[in-house]
Structures are given as C-alpha cells and as structure tokens.
C-alpha positions in Angstrom: 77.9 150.9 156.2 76.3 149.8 159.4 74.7 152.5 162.4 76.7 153.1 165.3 75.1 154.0 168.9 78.9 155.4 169.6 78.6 159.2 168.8 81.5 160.3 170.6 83.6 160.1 167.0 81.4 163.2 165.6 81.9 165.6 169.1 85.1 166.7 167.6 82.7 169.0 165.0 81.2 170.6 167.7 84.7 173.2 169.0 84.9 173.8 165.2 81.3 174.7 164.4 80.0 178.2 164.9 77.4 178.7 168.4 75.6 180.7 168.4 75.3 180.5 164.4 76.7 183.9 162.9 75.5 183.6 159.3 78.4 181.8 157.9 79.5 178.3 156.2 81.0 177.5 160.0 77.5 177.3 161.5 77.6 173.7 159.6 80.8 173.1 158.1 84.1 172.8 160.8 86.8 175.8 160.7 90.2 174.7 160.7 91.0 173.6 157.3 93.5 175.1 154.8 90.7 175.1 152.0 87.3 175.0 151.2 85.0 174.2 148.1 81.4 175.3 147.4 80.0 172.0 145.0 76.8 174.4 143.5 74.0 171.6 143.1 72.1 171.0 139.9 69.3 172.4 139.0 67.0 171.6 136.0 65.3 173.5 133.0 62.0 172.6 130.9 60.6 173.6 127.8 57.8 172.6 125.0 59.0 171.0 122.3 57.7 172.9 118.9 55.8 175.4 120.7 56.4 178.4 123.2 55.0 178.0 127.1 51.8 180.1 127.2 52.0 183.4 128.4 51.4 184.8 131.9 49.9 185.3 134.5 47.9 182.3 134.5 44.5 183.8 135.8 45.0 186.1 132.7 45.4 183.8 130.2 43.8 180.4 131.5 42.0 179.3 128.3 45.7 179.2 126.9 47.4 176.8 129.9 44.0 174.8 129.5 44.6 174.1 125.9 47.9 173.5 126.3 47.6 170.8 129.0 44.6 169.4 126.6 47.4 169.0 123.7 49.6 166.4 125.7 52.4 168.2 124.6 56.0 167.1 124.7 58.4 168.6 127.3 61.9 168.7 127.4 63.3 168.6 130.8 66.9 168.6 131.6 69.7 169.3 134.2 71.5 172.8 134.3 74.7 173.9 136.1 74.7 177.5 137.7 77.3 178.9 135.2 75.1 177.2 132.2 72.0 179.2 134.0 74.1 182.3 134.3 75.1 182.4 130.9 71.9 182.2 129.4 70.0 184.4 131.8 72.8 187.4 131.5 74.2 187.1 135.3 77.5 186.0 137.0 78.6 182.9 137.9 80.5 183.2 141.2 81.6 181.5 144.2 79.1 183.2 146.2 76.2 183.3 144.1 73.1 183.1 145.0 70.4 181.2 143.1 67.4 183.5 143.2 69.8 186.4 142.4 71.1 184.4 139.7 67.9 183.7 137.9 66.2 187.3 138.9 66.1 188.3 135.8 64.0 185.8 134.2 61.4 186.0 136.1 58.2 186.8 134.2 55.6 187.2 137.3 56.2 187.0 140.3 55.4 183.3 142.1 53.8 182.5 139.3 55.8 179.8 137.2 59.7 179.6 137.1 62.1 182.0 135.4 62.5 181.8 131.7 65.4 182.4 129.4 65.1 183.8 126.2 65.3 179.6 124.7 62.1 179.0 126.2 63.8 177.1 129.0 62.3 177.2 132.7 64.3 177.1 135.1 63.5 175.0 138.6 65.5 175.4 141.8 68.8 173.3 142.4 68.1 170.5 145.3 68.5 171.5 148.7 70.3 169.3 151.6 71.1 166.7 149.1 73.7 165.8 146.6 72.7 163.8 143.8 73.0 160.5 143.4 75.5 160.5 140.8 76.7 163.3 141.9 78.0 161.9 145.1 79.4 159.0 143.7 81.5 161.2 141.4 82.0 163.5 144.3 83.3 161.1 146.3 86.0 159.5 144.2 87.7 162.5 144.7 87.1 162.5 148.5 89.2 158.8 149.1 91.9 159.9 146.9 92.7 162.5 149.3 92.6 160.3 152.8 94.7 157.9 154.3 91.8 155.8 155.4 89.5 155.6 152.7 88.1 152.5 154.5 87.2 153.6 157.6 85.1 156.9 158.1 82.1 158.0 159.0 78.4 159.6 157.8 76.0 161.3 159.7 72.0 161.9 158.6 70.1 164.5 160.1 67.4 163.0 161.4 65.1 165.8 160.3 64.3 164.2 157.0 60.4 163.7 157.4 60.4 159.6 156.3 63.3 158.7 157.9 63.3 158.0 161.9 60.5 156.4 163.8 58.2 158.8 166.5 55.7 159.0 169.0 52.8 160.8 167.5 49.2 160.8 165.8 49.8 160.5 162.0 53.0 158.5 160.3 55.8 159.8 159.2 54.8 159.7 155.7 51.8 158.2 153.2 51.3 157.0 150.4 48.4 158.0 147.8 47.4 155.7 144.6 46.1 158.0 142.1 44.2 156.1 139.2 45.9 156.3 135.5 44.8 157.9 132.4 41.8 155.6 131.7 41.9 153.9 134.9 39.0 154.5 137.1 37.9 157.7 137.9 38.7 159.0 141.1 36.4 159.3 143.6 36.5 162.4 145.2 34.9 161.7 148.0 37.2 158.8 149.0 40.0 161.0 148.0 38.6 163.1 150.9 39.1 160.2 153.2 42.5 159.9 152.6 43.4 163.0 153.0 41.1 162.9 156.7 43.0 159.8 157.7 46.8 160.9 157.1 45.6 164.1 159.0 42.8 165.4 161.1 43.1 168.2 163.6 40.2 168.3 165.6 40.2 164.6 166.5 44.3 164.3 166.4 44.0 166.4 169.4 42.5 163.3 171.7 44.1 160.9 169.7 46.7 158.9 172.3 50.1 159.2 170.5 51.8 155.9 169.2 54.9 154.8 167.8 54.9 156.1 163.8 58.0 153.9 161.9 60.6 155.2 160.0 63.1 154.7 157.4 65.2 153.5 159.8 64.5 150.6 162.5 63.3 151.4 165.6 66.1 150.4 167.4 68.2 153.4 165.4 65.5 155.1 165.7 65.5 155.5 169.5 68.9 155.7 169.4 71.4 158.3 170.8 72.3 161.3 168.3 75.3 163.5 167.1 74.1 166.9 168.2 75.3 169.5 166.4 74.4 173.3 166.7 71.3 173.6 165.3 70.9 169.5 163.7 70.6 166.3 165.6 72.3 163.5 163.1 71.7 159.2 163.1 75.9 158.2 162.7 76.9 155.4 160.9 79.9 154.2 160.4 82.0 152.3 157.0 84.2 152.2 154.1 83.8 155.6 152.5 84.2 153.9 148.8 81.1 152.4 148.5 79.5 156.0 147.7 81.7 156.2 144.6 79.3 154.1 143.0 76.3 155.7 141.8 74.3 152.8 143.1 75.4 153.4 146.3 71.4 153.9 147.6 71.0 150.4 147.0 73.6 149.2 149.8 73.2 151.6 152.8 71.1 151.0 155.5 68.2 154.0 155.3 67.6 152.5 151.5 63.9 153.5 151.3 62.7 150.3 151.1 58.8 151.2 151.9 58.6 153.5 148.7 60.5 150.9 146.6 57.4 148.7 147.8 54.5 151.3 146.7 56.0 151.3 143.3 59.3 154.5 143.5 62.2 153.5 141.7 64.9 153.2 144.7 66.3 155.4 147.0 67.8 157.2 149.6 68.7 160.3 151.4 72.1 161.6 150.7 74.2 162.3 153.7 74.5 165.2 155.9 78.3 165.2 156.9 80.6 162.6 155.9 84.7 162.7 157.1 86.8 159.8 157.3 88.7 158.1 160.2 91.9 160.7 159.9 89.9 163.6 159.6 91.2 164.6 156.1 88.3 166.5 154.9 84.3 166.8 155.7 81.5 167.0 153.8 78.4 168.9 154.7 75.4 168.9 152.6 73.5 171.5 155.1 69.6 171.2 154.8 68.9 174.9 154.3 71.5 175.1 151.2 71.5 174.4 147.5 75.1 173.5 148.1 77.9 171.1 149.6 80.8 172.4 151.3 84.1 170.3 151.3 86.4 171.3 153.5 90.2 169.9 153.1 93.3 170.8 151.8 94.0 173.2 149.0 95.0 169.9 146.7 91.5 168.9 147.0 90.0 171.8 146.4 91.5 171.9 143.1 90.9 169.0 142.5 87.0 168.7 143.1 86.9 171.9 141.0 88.9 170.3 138.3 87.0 167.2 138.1 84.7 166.9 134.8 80.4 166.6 136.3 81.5 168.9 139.3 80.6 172.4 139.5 82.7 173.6 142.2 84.3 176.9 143.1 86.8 177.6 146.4 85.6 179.7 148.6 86.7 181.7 151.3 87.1 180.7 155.2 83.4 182.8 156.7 81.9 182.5 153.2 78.2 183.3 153.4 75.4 181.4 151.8 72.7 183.4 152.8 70.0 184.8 150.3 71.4 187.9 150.4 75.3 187.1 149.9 75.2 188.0 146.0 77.1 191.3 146.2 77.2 190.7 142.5 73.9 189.9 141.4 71.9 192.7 142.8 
C-alpha cells in the first residue's frame, strides 16, 4: 500500500454521492449499485464479577462508587453485537436500527453511566468511523472474492482523524501524558498543570506564530493533494486490497502509528474511510459520523457478507437512513 498524489481515480464518487447531503446513506456511500449492506459495528458490555455495579445516580450514592473503586474489584468486559444487545435489553434488531433507540430502555439515569441489562451488563457505544481490526480483515476476505482485481484498488483516509496529517498551527496534533503507576511516584499536581498549559494555552496561543505540527503521515502526504468528497477531504493510497484480510494488516500500511507504538501503545492504525477496487466492484465507506459500514456491491455480496460467521450485517435499502432518529421501530 503506498500514497498516491494522483486523486483523479476517486472523482468518479463524487456524480454518485448526494450534494447537498439529504440525510441518506448516499451523502457518503455512491448510488448505483444493485445492493447494499449495513455491517452494524461492535460494541462492548462490562460487569463486576461477584457483585452488582452500585446504584445510581452517583452524587446520591458516592460513598458506594468510592468503596467500590477502593475494593479493586474484577470486571468483565466484553464485545456485544447489536442483535445480542437487543435481545437482552427487550428491543428489535433491524436493518435500520438505531443504537441509542436500541439500548433506550436500559438506561438507569440519564448521562449518568451506560445502560444496563437485567445481567448486570453495561453497555458502551459501538465505534464510530472505524471497523475493527479484525473485523476488517474478516470483512475484507469477502470484499476480494467478489472483484476481478483483488490486487489492484484503492483506500482513501479522511484526513480529519486528529493524529494523522501534519498542520500549520500553535499546539501538535496530539500529546502524550505519562501518568505514574500504582506505587510509582506520586503525581505532582502542579507539573501535571504544566502539561496540560503546554499542549494548550489560549491566551498566549493567540500571539503564538503558527508552525508546522507533524502528523501520522509524512509531511510530504501531508501537504499533499486530496480526494474531496462532499462534506470529507480523504489522503488516497493506492494497493493490493488483500493485505487487509489479515488482521495484522496495521502493521504493514503506511499511517501505522508509529509515534504511539514509541510512547508504549500496542500498535495501530486508523481503519479506512472508503476502499473500492480497480474495477469498481463494490465500495466500502466507514463514514465518521456512523457506528456502521456500508458495502455497496452486488446482491451476491450482500448475502454473502451477511452470511459470513464474525459479521453482523443486514441489507438495506437504496436511501436508507442512518440518522438518530431512523428507528421507526424502537421508539
């Protein structure tokens, strides 16, 4: 997978993509296609192991979170489909459902904590913008079944993504904080202040002369030319679309986040924004504002990402919404 500076191959999105938007899948994801599939991404649940969460609201009942954070208790955490979350909560599982609608019911106060089923389990959101790892790598062995040019395709990253592309401005594009260990020093609060000061301070950010913050990405790409699409300006690269069916595929693309891997993260990277191959089979659109992907392809596809064991996929309908309030079901 290597960047390309050639962004003409991507302005064939832009006479199938929705401008102004209008509120449906085809402000991101291209009309024109006999099929497409909503891949619902995970979520993930939590719970106390031998003991019940303590009660809420938490400035109600505060003595009862502080013991419980005192006890080092152990926690259970793992990751939930939408029709697993359904089921337990008492709502439907559909192909437009909508994740807060879905988990509605559960809800003990109001921003205060994450729903709860009757198991104990909290609930946290699904992802949004990005497929899993793993997830794409399964995802995607689908995808180069279903093309002629497995080898040869191309991935676009919106270049939105906070870490990822170099600037001119005042404070980086990200930091990184040390915080001492359970009985490691204790923190200084006062120098914790000066970190905070130094990654961002208004009054004096305002005479500050802007310089070049790195990225991800090197600055070369970084000043580079874009894929504008409505509403999202994308880096493109370019590549054999099989190397994301390996769930180690951060490891071997060029925005690997190498920094983080430095300040001790495990590795990384952002998953991609659109993806198609050379013969225009199908696209995949991981939009930043959803806690889905769309696929869009042939009708064989679609049944077959919603066949494939590890995918949660449903077809959906050409003008599909995916807006917060699309749950005609769940309301």
């Amino acid at each position: 997978m290597e960047w390309t500076a050639d962004v003409s191959s991507g302005q064939w999105l832009r006479d199938r993509l929705d401008t102004p938007w209008r509120g449906t899948i085809h402000d991101a994801v291209p009309r024109g296609y006999p099929a497409y599939a909503r891949i619902f991404h995970p979520a993930t649940r939590d719970r106390p192991v031998g003991r019940p969460w303590p009660p809420l609201p938490y400035g109600a009942h505060r003595r009862e979170w502080d013991a419980f954070q005192q006890a080092d208790v152990q926690i259970d955490v793992e990751r939930v489909g939408w029709a697993q979350t359904a089921a337990a909560i008492g709502t439907a599982f559909h192909p437009l459902a909508q994740w807060q609608a879905l988990v509605a019911p559960a809800v003990v106060v109001e921003h205060e904590d994450g729903p709860r089923d009757g198991d104990g389990w909290r609930y946290g959101e699904p992802v949004q913008g990005e497929l899993d790892a793993d997830l794409l790598a399964r995802v995607s062995g689908v995808l180069v079944a279903h093309t002629g040019t497995p080898d040869r395709g191309a991935v676009a990253l919106w270049e939105g993504w906070g870490d990822l592309v170099g600037h001119l401005g005042v404070t980086p594009s990200r930091a990184f904080l040390q915080m001492a260990s359970d009985g490691g020093p204790a923190r200084d609060d006062a120098h914790d202040a000066l970190l905070a000061r130094s990654i961002r301070d208004p009054l004096n950010d305002a005479f500050r002369k802007p310089t070049w913050q790195p990225g991800i990405l090197s600055d070369d790409i970084s000043r580079g030319p874009r894929l504008s699409l409505p509403g999202r300006d994308n880096v493109l690269f370019q590549g054999d679309l099989a190397e994301f069916t390996a769930p180690d595929w951060p490891l071997h693309v060029p925005w690997r986040d190498r920094a983080a891997e430095e300040h001790g993260f495990p590795p990384s990277a952002h998953s991609p924004s659109l993806v198609w191959p050379a013969d225009r089979a199908w696209v995949l659109v991981s939009e930043v504002d959803w806690d889905s992907t769309i696929v869009a392809g042939s009708a064989d596809l679609v049944d077959a990402l919603c066949a494939t064991e590890g995918i949660e996929a449903l077809p959906v309908p050409a003008d599909a919404s995916l807006l917060w309030d699309a749950d005609a079901v769940n309301r």
